[in-house]
C-alpha atoms as one frame of an Amber mdcrd trajectory, in Angstrom:
protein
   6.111 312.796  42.659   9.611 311.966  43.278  10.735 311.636  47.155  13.140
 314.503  48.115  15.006 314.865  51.343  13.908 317.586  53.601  10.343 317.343
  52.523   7.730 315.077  53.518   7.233 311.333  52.095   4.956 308.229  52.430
   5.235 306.777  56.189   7.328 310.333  57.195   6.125 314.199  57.932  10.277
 314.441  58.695  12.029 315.044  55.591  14.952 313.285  57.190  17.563 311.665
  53.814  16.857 308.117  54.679  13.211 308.292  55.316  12.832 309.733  50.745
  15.106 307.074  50.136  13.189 304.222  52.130   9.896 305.761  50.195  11.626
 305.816  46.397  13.182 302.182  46.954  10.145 300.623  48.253   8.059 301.755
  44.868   7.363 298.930  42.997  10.155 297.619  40.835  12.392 300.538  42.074
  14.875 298.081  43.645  14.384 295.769  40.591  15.582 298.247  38.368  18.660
 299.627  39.814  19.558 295.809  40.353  19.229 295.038  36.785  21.446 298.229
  35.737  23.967 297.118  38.235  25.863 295.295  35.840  25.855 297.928  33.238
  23.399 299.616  30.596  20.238 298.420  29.575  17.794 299.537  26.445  14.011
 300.135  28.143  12.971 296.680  26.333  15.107 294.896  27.712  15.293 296.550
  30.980  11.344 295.819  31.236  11.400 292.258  30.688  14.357 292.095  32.970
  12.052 294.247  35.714   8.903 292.378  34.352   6.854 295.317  34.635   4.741
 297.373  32.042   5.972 300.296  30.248   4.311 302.554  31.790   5.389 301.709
  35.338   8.739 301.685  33.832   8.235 304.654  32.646   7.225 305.989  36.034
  10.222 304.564  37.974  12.456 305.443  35.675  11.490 309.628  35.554  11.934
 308.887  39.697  15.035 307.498  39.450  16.226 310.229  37.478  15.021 312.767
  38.904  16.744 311.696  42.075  20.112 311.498  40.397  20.729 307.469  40.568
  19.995 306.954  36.764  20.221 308.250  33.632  19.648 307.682  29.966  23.003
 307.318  27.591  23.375 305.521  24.268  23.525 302.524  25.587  20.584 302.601
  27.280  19.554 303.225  30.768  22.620 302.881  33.029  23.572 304.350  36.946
  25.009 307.498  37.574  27.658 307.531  39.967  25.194 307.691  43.129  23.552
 304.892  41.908  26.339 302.503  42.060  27.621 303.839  45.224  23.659 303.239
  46.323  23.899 299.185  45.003  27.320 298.731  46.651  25.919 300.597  49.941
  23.788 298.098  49.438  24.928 294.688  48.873  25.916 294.302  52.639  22.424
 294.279  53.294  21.935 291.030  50.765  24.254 289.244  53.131  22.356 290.057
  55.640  19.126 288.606  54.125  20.643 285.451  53.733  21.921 284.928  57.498
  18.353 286.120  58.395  16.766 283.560  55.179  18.996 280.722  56.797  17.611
 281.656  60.209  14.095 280.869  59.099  15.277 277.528  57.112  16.863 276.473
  60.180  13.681 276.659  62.383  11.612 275.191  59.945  13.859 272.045  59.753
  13.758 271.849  63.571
């Protein structure tokens, strides 16, 4: 079942926006495959070997991501709707981020 705001979700009886999103983008491969759509449209073969998952987890995340509006299926392939790529570039401030906290932990382990 597809996280929706205002009801509840894995880890969260409050419904509250962030709490479905934290719960769809921490299913396996979620992340994975809006990152390999960021750069544009991808067939499901493709698109799985890029994820490297099976088809029918694929399968699974990709219903989930539609039904929450941040893909959908065109000619091309599988591609992000508008909320999706205003969810990756929400989200790339958070990859720089990672790798002040990454260089945190390389830094300690030199010492």
């Amino acid at each position: 079942m597809t996280p929706v705001p205002g009801k509840p979700v894995r880890g969260s009886t409050t419904g509250k926006p962030v709490m479905a999103l934290l719960d769809l983008l921490g299913r396996r491969t979620c992340l994975r495959i809006l990152w390999e759509l960021r750069d544009g449209p991808l067939k499901f073969r493709p698109l799985q070997s890029a994820a490297g998952t099976s088809p029918g987890v694929l399968n699974t995340r990709l219903s989930e991501l539609k039904a929450a509006s941040l893909v959908e299926h065109a000619d091309q392939g599988y591609r992000l709707t508008t909320e999706g790529r205003l969810l990756i570039a929400e989200l790339m401030p958070l990859m720089g981020w990672a790798e002040r906290w990454a260089e945190g932990f390389q830094s300690s382990e030199q010492s």
